[in-house]
N, C-alpha and C positions, 0 to 999 in steps of 0.2 A: 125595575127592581123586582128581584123574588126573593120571598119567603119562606122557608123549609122551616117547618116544627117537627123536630124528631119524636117518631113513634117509635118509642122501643120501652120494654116494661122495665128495666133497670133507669132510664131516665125518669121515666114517672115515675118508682120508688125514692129514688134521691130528693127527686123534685118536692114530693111527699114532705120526706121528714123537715126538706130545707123551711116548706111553708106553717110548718108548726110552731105557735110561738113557743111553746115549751122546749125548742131546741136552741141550747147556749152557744153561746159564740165560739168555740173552740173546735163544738163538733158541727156548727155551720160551717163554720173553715173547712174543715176536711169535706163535707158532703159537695159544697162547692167545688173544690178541688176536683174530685172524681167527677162531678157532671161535667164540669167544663173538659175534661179529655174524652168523656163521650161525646160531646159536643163539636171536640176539635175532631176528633177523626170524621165525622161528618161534613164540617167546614174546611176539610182539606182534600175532598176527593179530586180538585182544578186544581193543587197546588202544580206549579210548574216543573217538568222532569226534564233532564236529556237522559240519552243512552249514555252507558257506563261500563267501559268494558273489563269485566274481571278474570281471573283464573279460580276455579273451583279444585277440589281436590282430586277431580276426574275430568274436567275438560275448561275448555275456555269458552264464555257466553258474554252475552250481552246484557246488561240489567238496566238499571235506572236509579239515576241521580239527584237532590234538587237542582232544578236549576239556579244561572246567577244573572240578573241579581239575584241575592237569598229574599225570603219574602222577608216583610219586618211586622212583628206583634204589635201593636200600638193599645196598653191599654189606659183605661181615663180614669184619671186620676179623682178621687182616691181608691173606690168600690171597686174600679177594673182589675188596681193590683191585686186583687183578692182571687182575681183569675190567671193572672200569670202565671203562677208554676204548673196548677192544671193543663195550658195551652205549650207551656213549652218542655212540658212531661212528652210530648207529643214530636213536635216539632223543635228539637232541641240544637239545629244549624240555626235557624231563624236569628236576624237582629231584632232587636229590640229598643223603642222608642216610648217617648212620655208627651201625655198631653194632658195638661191639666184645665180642667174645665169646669164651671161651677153655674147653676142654673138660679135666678131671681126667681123664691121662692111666690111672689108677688104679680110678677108678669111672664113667670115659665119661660122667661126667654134665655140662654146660654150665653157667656161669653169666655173667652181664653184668659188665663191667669198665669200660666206654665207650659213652658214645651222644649223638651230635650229631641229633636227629630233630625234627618238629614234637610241640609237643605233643598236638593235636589233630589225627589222621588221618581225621576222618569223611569218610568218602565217596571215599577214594584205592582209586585201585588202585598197588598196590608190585609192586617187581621186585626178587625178593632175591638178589642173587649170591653163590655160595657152590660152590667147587669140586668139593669130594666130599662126597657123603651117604653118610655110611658108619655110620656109628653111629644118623643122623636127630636126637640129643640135641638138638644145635646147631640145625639148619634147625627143630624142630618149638619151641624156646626164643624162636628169632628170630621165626616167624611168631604165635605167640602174645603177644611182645611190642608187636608193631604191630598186631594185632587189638585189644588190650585200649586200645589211643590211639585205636583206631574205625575202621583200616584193613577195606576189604570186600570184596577180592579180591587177593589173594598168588598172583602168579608165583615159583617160584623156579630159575634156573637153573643148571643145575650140571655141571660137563665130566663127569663119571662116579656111578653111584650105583651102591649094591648093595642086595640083596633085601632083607637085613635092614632098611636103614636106610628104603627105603621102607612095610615094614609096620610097623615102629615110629610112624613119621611118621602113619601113617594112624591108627595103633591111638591115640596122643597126639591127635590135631585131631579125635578121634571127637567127635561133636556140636556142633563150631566152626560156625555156619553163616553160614559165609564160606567162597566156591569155592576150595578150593585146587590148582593145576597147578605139577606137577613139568615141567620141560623139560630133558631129558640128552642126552649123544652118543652115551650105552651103561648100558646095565643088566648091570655084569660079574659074576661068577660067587658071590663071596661075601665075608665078613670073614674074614682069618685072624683067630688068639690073640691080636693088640696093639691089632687093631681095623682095621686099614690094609685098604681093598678088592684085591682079587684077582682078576685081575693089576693092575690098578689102576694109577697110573703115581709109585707114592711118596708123598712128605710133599709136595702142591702149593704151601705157603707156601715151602718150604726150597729147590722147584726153581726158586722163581720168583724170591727174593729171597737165597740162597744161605743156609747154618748161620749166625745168631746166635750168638757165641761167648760 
């Protein structure tokens, strides 16, 4: 598994206001929004091409295509969709898939509850969106799900991770051999006791979509 934390001073600005509680839910959306297509142009420099032969207004060349299969976006439900239109601002051929997944606040363990995917993913490459890896239960649940449909390369990207949740991740997809990359904004400091990353910027479902009552 590798891990790329993008340094670039406009991701750390976004990053910034996202972690402030003083910032409402409307313009966390939007700042969302904009990281996760910084985020995506980073996690898509492997995306698959062929050659693509065009006529220009002064000659004929060769360029590049996505390849097919298209990749497919997969984000988790609920907080991922928060990063959909960012990721597919970007990559706007890409299919698109749903997995719903919910974590025991209790025993941090993840299990499936929803899933709109193909059933055959041989030979895709996926993009998992998924905000915080904090615990990893969830991201290493989600990418082994779409490995076992025959997925062969998992991007997953995610506005914050922490330590823990990335050596779990690793220590779970031990002997997966399917590439996996992590793409974050920041590797923060740790989990407190409830499981929440540190300083982390809160519950990302709740800031995005306000308290279910």
């Amino acid at each position: 598994m590798r891990t790329h934390v993008v340094d670039h001073p406009l991701v750390a600005h976004k990053l910034t206001h996202l972690r402030d509680e003083g910032t409402d839910s409307p313009t966390f959306r939007r700042l969302a929004d904009e990281l996760v297509t910084l985020l995506a142009y980073e996690a898509t420099r492997d995306v698959r091409v062929s050659p693509y032969d065009i006529v220009t207004p002064v000659a004929p060349t060769t360029g590049v295509s996505l390849a097919t299969p298209k990749p497919l976006v997969v984000p988790i439900l609920r907080a991922g969709l928060g990063m959909l239109d960012g990721m597919m601002r970007l990559l706007p051929t890409a299919e698109v898939g749903f997995l719903g997944m919910i974590r025991n606040e209790e025993t941090l363990q993840a299990s499936t509850y929803a899933e709109r995917l193909p059933e055959d993913l041989s030979g895709r490459q996926c993009y998992v969106l998924d905000p915080m890896l904090a615990t990893g239960g969830t991201l290493a649940a989600a990418i082994r799900f779409l490995t076992d449909r025959g997925a062969n390369d998992i991007t997953a990207i995610c506005l914050l991770a922490a330590p823990e949740g990335c050596a779990r991740l690793e220590h779970e997809l031990d002997g997966l051999d399917v590439p996996v990359t992590v793409v974050t904004a920041a590797l923060d400091e740790r989990l407190n006791e409830k499981g929440y990353i540190v300083p982390g910027l809160g519950d990302a479902g709740d800031r995005l979509y306000g308290v279910a009552g």
